[in-house]
N, C-alpha and C positions, 0 to 999 in steps of 0.2 A: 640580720634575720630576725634577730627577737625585737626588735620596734617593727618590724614591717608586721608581726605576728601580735605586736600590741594594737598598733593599727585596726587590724582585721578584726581585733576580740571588736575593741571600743565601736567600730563599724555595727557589728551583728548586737552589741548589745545592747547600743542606741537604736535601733530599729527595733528592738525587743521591746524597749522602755515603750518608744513611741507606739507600741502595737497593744499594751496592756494599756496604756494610759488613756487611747482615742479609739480602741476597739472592745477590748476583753473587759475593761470596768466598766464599760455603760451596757453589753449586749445579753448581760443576765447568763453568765458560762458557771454551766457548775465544776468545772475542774481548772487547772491551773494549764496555759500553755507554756509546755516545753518548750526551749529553745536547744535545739542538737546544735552542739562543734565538733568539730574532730579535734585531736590533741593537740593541731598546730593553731586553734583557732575558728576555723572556717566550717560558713555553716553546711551542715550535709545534708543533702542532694535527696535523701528519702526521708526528709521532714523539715524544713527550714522551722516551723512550728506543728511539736505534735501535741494532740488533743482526744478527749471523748468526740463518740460517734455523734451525742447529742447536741456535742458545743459544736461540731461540721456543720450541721443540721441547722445549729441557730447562725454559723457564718452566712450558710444560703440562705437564711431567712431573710435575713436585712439587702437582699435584693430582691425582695417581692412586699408587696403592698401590703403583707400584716407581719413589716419591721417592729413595728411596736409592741407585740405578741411578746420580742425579746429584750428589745434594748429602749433605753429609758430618754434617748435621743435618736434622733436621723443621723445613719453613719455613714450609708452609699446615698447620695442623691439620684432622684430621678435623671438629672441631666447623665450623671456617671452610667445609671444602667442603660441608658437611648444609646452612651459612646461604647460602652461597650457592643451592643445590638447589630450598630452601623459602620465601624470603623476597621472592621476587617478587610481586606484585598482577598474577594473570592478567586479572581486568575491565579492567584499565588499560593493559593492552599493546597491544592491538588499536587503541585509540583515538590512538596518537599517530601519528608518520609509518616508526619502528623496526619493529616488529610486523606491516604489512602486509608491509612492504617485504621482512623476513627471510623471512616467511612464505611467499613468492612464489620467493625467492633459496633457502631450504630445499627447497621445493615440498611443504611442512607447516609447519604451524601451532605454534611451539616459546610453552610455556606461558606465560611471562613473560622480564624481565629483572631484574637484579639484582646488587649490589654491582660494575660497571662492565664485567659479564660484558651481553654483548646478544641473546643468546639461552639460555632455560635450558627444556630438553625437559623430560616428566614420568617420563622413565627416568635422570634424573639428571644427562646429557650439557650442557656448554655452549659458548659460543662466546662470542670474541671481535674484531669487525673490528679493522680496517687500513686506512690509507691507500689510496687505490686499488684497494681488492678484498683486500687481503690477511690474513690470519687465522691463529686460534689456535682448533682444535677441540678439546676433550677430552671425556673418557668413562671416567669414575674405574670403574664397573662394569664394564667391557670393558678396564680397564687399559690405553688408547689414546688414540694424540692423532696430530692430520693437522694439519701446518703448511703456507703457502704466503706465496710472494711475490707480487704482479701488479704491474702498470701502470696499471690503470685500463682501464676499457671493455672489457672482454672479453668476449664475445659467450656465454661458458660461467661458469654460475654454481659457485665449488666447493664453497659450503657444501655445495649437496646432493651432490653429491662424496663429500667428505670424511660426511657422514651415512652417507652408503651404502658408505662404507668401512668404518666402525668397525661397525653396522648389519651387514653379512657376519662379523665376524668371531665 
């Protein structure tokens, strides 16, 4: 048990290195990201990486056309945000328990999901939750992105929020 437990650290910690050394040192983050384990190892489920609201904000940046705003390189290419945009299976969204649930929490219907984003609209727009309500909105077309924190059970949904902010602009 304790090499399968060594295993797992060296897993989460080498993805950690890789994630400060090709994300977090070039994107301009003013705080340090957390890596959460639990005591056996393994990363937990309400943060694999937690951070300020503003370093969320500059992860969403670097998928919209003023990347450079934050980071001192190209970290997502354009071809990455096209596959992200396109490579969802709309038939199959609806059907799981993500796609009503977003759709309700949108209060529209976003196309599919795709490469770990959980909602991607047909204007190109995507999202990502969060522990308790909380998210990464972007909108590489409208050069925009809506970050929030929550607690959990909030009685106001912000995806559609945050939709209907970038949506005005």
């Amino acid at each position: 048990m304790a090499c399968c437990a060594q295993v797992l650290i060296s897993v989460c910690l080498g993805f950690f290195v890789v994630t400060v050394k090709r994300v977090w040192s070039k994107a301009g983050m003013t705080g340090d990201a957390n890596l959460v384990l639990s005591p056996q190892g393994n990363g937990i489920i309400n943060g694999l990486i937690s951070c300020r609201l503003i370093d969320m904000a500059k992860i969403g940046l670097l998928y919209t056309p003023s990347w450079d705003k934050t980071a001192s390189e190209r970290i997502v290419s354009e071809k990455m945000i096209d596959t992200i945009q396109t490579a969802g299976v709309a038939e199959n969204y609806m059907k799981g328990t993500l796609g009503p649930h977003l759709s309700e929490a949108f209060r529209e219907q976003p196309m599919a999901n795709a490469y770990q984003w959980d909602a991607v609209f047909a204007d190109g727009d995507f999202y990502k939750s969060g522990m308790n309500g909380q998210g990464i909105y972007v909108s590489p077309g409208k050069d925009a992105v809506v970050v929030w924190y929550a607690t959990g059970g909030a009685s106001i949904d912000m995806e559609a929020y945050a939709r209907a902010i970038v949506s005005s602009l």
